[in-house]
Every structure is written in C-alpha cells, then in structure tokens.
C-alpha positions in Angstrom: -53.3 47.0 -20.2 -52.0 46.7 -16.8 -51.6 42.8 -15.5 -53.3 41.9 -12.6 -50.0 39.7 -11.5 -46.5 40.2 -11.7 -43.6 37.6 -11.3 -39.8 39.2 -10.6 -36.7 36.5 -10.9 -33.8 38.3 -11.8 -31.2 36.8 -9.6 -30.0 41.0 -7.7 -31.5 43.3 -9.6 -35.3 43.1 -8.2 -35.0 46.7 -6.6 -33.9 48.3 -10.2 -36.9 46.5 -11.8 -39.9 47.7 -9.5 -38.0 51.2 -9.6 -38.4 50.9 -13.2 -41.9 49.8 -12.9 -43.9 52.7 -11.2 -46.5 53.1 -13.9 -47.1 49.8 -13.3 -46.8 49.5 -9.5 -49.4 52.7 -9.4 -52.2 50.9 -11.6 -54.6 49.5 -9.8 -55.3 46.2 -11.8 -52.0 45.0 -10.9 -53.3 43.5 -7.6 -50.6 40.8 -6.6 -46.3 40.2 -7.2 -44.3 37.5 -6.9 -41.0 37.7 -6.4 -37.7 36.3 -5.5 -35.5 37.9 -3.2 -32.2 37.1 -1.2 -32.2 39.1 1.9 -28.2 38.5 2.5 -28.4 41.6 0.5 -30.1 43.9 3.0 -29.6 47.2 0.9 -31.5 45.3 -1.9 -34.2 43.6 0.1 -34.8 46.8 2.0 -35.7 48.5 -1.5 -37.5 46.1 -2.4 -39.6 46.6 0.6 -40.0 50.1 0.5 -40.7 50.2 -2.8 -43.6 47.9 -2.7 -45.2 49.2 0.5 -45.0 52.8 -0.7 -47.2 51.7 -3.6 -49.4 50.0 -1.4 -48.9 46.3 -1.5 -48.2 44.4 2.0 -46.2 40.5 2.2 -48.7 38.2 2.7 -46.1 35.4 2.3 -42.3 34.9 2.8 -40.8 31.2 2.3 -38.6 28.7 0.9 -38.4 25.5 0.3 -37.1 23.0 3.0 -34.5 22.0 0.8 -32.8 26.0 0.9 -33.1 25.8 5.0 -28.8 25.5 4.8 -26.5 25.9 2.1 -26.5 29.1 -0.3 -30.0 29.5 -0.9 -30.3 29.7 2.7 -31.4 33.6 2.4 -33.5 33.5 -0.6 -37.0 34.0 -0.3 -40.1 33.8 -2.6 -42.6 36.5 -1.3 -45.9 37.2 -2.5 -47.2 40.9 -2.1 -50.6 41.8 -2.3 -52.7 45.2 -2.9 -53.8 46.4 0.8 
C-alpha cells in the first residue's frame, strides 16, 4: 500500500529518489512529502521541482531554521509538498 506521506533526507541525491519513485509519486494516497533540499545546487533543486509538480504536488512550505540563515546550511531548505 501506497503511504499517504513521504520524508526524503538524503543529503544530493533527492532528484534520483523521486525519479525512482514514480509508482509512488502517481498513487493517489500519497498526499503530502517532505523533503530536504539545498538549492546551491540549482540543477538538483530544479529536478526536484519538476519532478514533483509534473505529478501534481505544489510547495506549500519552504524554510529553515534561523539558526541556517548564514554559514553552510545557508541554502538548505525543508519543503513540504502537497497533492493540488
């Protein structure tokens, strides 16, 4: 059975996951991901956008905590994603 939430922390390889993933990305039970992504990567973060809108989710959220605002976790965003 298909989960209704996914979580996706795998420090650059996000993008190779959810391409992995379209059986689940198509179900429509999953209904909300989670996931962490560092846009200083643009090619992966792009993917990673693509990919989720072209199965139909849309970013409800995109943050950080104050304490990444500077330093190397600057870029490095949790987003949450949910079915349209």
């Amino acid at each position: 059975e298909t989960p209704s939430l996914m979580k996706i922390d795998v420090d650059g390889l996000e993008h190779l996951i959810l391409r992995g993933a379209e059986k689940v990305l198509a179900s429509q039970n999953l209904r909300s991901i989670l996931i962490e992504v560092n846009e200083e990567f643009r090619e992966l973060a792009h993917e990673v956008r693509r990919i989720l809108e072209a199965a139909g989710f849309q970013m409800l959220v995109r943050e950080h905590s104050e304490m990444f605002e500077h330093g190397a976790f600057s870029h490095t965003f949790n987003q949450v994603w949910v079915r349209g």
